[in-house]
PLY file of the C-alpha trace (Angstrom):
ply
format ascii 1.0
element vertex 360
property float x
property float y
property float z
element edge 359
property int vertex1
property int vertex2
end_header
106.09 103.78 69.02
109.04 103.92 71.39
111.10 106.62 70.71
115.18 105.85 70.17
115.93 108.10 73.19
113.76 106.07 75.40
115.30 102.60 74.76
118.28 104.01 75.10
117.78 104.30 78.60
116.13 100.93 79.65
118.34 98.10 81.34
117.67 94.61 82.05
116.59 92.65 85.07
120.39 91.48 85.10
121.59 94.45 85.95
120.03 95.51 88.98
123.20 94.65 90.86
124.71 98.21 89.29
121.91 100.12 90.53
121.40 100.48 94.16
119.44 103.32 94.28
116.26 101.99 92.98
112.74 103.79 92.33
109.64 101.69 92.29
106.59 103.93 90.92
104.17 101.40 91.16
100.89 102.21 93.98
101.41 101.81 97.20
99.59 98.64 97.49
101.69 96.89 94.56
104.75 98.28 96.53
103.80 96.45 99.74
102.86 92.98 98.38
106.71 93.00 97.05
109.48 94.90 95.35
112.92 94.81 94.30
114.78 94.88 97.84
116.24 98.26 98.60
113.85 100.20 96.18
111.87 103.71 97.66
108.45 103.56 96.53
107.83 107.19 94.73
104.49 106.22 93.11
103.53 108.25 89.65
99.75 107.53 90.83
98.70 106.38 94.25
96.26 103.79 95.27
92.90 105.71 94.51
94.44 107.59 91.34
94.99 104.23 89.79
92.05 103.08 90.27
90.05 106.05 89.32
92.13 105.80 85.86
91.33 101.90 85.60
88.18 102.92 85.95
87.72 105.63 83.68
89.58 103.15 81.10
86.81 100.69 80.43
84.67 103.96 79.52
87.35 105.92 77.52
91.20 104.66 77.15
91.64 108.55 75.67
89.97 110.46 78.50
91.68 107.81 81.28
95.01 108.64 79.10
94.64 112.20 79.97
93.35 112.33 83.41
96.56 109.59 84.25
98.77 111.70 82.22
97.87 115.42 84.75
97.81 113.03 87.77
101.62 111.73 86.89
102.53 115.22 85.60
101.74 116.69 89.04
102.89 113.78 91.44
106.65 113.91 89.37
106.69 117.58 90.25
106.26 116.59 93.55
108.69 114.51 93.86
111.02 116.90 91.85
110.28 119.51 94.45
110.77 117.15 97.59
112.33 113.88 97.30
114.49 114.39 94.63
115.08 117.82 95.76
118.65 117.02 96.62
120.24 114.10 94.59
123.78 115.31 93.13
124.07 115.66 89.78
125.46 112.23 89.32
122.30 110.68 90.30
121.94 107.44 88.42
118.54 105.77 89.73
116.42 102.92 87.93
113.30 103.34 87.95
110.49 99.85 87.26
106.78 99.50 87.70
104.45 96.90 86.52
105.39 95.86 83.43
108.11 98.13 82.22
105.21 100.75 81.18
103.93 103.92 80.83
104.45 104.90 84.59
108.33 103.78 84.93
109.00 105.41 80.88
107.40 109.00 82.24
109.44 109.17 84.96
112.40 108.06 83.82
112.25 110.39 80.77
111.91 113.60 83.29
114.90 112.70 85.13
117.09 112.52 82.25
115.79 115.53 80.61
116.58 117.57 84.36
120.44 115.79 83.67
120.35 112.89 85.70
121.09 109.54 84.79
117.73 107.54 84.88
117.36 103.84 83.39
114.12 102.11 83.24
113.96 98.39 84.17
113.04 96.66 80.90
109.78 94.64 81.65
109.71 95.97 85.31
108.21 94.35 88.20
107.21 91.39 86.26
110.52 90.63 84.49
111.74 91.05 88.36
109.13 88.72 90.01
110.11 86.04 86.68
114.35 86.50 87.56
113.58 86.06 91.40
111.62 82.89 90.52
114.29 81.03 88.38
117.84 82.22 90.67
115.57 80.80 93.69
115.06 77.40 91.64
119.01 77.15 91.34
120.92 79.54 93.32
120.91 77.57 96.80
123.23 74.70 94.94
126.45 75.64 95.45
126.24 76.51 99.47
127.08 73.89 102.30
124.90 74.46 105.13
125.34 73.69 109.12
121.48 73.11 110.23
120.81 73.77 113.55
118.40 71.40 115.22
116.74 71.16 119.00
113.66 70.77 120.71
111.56 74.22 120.84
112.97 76.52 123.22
116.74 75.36 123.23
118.21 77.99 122.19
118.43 78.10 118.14
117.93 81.47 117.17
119.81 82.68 119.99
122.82 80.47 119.33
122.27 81.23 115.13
122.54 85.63 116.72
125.88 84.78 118.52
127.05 83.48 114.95
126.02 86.10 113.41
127.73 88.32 115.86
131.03 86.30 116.01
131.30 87.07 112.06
129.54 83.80 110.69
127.43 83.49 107.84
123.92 82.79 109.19
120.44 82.35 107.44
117.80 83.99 109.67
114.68 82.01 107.79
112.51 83.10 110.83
113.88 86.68 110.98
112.88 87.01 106.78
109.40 85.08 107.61
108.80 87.14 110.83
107.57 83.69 112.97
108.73 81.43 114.90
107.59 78.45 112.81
104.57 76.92 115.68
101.09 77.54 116.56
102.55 80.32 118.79
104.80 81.97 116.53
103.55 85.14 115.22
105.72 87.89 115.86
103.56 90.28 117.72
102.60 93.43 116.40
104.87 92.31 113.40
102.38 90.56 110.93
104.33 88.07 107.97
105.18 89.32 104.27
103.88 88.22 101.42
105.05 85.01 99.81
106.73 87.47 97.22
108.59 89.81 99.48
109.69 86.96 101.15
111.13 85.06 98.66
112.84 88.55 97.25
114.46 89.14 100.90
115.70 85.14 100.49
116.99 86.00 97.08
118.75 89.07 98.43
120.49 87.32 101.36
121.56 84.16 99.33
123.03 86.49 96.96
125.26 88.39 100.04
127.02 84.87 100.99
130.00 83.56 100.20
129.12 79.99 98.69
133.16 78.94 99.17
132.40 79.50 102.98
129.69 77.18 105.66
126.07 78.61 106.53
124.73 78.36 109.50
120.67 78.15 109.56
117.93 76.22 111.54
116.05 73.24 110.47
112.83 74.52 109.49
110.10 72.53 108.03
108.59 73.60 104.45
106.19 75.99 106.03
107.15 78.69 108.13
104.05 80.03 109.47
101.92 80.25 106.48
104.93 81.12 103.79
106.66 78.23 102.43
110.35 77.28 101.85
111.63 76.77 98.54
112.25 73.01 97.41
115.39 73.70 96.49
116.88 75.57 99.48
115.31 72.57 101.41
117.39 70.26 99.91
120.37 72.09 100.38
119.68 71.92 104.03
118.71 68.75 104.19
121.84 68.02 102.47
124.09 69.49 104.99
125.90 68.63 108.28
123.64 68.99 111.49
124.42 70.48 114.87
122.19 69.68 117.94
121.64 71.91 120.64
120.82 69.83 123.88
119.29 72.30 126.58
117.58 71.25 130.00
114.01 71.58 130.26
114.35 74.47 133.01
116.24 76.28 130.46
114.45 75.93 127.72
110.93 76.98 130.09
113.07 79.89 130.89
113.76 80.96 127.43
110.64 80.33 125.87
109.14 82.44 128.74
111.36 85.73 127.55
110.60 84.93 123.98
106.77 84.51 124.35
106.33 87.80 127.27
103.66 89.14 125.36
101.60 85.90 126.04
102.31 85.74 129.87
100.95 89.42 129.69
97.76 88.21 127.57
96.88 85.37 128.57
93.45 85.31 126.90
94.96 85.40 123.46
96.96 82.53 124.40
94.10 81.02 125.20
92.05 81.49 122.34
95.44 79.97 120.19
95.40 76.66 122.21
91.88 75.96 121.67
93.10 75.25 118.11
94.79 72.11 119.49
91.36 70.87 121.08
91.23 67.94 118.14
94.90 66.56 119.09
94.62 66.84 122.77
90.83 67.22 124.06
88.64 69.44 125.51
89.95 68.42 129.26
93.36 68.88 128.61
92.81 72.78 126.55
90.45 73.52 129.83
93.36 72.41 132.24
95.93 74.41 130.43
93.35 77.39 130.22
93.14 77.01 134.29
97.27 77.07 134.10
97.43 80.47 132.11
94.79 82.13 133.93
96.36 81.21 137.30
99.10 82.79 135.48
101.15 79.31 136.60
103.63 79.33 133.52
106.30 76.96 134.59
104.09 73.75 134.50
102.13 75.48 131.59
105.41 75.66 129.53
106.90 72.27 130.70
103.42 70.36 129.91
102.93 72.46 126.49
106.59 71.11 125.58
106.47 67.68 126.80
103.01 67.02 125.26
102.73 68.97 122.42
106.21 70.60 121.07
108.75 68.05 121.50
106.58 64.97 119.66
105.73 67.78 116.73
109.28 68.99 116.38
110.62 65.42 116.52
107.90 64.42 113.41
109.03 67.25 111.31
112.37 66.43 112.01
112.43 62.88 111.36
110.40 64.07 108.24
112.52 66.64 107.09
116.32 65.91 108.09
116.39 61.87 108.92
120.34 62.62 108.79
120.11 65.10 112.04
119.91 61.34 114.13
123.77 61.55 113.41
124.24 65.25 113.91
126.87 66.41 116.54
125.32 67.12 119.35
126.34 70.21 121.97
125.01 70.70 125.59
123.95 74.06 126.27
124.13 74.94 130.18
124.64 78.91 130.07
121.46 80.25 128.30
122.69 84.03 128.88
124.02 86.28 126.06
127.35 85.25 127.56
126.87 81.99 127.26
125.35 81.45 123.72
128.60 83.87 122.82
130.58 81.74 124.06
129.11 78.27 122.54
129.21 80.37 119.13
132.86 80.75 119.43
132.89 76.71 120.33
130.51 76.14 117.08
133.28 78.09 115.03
135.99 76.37 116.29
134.54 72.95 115.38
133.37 74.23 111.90
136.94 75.23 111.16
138.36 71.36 111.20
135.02 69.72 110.14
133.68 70.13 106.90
130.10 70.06 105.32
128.60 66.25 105.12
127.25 65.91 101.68
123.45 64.03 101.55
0 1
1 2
2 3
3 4
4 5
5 6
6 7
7 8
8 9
9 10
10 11
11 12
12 13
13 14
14 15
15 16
16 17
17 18
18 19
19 20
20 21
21 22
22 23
23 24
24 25
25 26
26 27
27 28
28 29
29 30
30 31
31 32
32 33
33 34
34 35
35 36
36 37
37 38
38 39
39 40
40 41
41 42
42 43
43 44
44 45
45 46
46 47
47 48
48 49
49 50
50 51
51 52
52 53
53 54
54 55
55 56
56 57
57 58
58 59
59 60
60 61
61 62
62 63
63 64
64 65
65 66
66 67
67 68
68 69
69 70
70 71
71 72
72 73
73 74
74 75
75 76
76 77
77 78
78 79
79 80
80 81
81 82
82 83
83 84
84 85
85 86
86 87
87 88
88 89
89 90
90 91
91 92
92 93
93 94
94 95
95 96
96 97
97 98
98 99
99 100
100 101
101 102
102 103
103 104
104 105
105 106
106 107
107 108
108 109
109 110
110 111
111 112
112 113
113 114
114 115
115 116
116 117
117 118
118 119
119 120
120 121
121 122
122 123
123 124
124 125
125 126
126 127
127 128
128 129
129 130
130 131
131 132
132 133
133 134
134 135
135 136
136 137
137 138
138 139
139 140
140 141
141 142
142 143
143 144
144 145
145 146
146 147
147 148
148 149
149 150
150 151
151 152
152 153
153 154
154 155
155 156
156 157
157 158
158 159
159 160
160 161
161 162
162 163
163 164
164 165
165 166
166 167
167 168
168 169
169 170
170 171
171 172
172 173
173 174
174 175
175 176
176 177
177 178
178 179
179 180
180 181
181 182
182 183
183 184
184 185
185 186
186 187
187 188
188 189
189 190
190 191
191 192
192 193
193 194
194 195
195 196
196 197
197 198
198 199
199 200
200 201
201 202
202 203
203 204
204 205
205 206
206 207
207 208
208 209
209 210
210 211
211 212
212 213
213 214
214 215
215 216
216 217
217 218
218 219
219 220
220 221
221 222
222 223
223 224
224 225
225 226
226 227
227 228
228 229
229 230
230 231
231 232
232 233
233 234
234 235
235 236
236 237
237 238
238 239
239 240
240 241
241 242
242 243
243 244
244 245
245 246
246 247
247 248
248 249
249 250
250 251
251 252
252 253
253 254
254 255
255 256
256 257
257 258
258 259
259 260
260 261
261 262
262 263
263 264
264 265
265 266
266 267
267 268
268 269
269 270
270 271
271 272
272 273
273 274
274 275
275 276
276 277
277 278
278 279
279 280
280 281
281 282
282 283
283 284
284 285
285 286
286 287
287 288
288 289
289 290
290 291
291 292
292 293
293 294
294 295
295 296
296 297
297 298
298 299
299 300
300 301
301 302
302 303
303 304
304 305
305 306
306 307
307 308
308 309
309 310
310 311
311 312
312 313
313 314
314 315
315 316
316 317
317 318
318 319
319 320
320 321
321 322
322 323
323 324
324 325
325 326
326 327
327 328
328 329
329 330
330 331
331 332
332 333
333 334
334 335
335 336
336 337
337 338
338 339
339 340
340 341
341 342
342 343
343 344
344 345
345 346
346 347
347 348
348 349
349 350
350 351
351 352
352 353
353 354
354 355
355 356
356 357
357 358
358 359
């Protein structure tokens, strides 16, 4: 049985917004699949302890009770001694794991016994994973979104930066999926979340905007790489006004170019990804594009890969996704520089102050 002192200290999953500093105690492993955003994972029992104790639980629950209970013992003195060494005496952490358990109660009990101000999340992670579920499902209603649209390469994420910079509020769905949304889009060295931790980064940036005011995003398709978009948020967007960015094709082969260096400087992983277009556009064409990256001949490489493959893909998924951005405004971009998408920011502003939202 619970004791009285110990519910006293246990909050629910609607009040995480009153505790920022947030302890996660789950493994390592749990902690990188997802968490609640800003949380410092100070695991009671690390990847091998727990699964020496799950382990030595289908033998004995009482001896795996006892060798869990010295292994938590130990790792909260550790963290007494070192990461905790310093919080004030006004400390007021909450602390979740799995389920609202054993390994959240134990810590949360030693920090209030030292004189801190510890709550436990009641029903932890899962009661977490549940709330971040059902806000996603509703949440996106209330905001009036300005989608970005354009062929690859003209410019969207650097225009949706400037915004950001100039003091809009933006959506970065490729920044919280880490891709760019194509074939070619992996960030390098920068592998994607899970579908979890990117749906609790989504939650967490909805929940910083200000609903009364436009966001800016870009049109994205329901998959981003291979996380998907919530319904919902999708038909928000597609419910909102669209802006078209219009960029010459020297431009845009200029840009994409920066974007995707670490391609020009490999060219035989570039290679190996456009053999995965071999069904759509034949064996002759991958081998004559192969010849273009090894020859290290990017222009034409970029202007065929856009004229034959990007632009008919991106105008499919938009035609499939927002039919209304046929009747979007539509802006010519000449300057690609920083100074120049700064400048068309402060243009895209200035427009968004005397238009308003189109409802779908």
């Amino acid at each position: 049985m619970t004791s009285p002192l110990l519910t006293a200290h246990r909050v629910g999953v609607d009040a995480l917004g009153d505790y920022p500093e947030r302890i996660d105690v789950r493994s390592p492993a749990e902690f990188a699949k997802d968490h609640v955003p800003g949380a410092c994972n100070h695991p009671v029992l690390d990847n091998s302890e727990r699964a020496r104790i799950g382990s030595a639980y289908a033998s004995s629950p009482f001896v795996a009770r006892k060798m869990g209970a010295a292994l938590v013992a130990r790792n909260i003195a550790a963290m007494l001694e070192s990461a905790f060494i310093d919080k004030p005496r006004e400390w007021q952490p909450l602390v979740y794991c799995w389920r609202g358990g054993q390994r959240s109660r134990a810590l949360t009990h030693v920090l209030n016994e030292v004189g801190w101000r510890a709550m436990q999340l009641e029903g932890g992670y899962r009661a977490y994973r549940r709330h971040v579920v059902a806000r996603l499902a509703t949440l996106p209603a209330p905001y009036s979104f300005v989608v970005l649209c354009g062929l690859t390469g003209s410019g969207k994420s650097r225009l949706l930066t400037a915004l950001a910079e100039a003091g809009a509020q933006t959506l970065d769905l490729e920044g919280l999926a880490r891709h760019r949304g194509s074939l070619l889009g992996d960030w390098p060295g920068d592998p994607q979340p899970s579908q979890k931790w990117f749906e609790s980064q989504l939650l967490d940036s909805l929940q910083r905007l200000d609903p009364s005011q436009v966001v800016f995003v870009e049109s994205e398709s329901k998959r981003i790489g291979a996380l998907q978009m919530p319904e919902s948020l999708l038909e928000r967007m597609r419910a909102g006004r669209g802006l078209t960015l219009v960029t010459p094709r020297a431009q845009r082969v200029a840009l994409l170019k920066d974007e995707y260096r670490h391609f020009l400087a490999d060219p035989a992983t570039l290679v190996d990804r456009l053999q995965r277009l071999t069904e759509l556009h034949g064996r002759g064409r991958i081998a004559h594009w192969k010849a273009l990256a090894e020859a290290g001949d990017w222009d034409t490489l970029v202007a065929e890969l856009l004229a034959l493959h990007y632009d008919p893909t991106y105008g499919r998924s938009l035609e499939r996704n927002f039919p209304s951005a046929q009747q979007a405004l539509r802006i010519e971009v000449g300057d690609v520089s920083p100074a120049g998408f700064a400048a068309l920011a402060r243009e895209v502003l200035a427009m968004s102050e005397t238009t308003q939202p189109v409802e779908g």
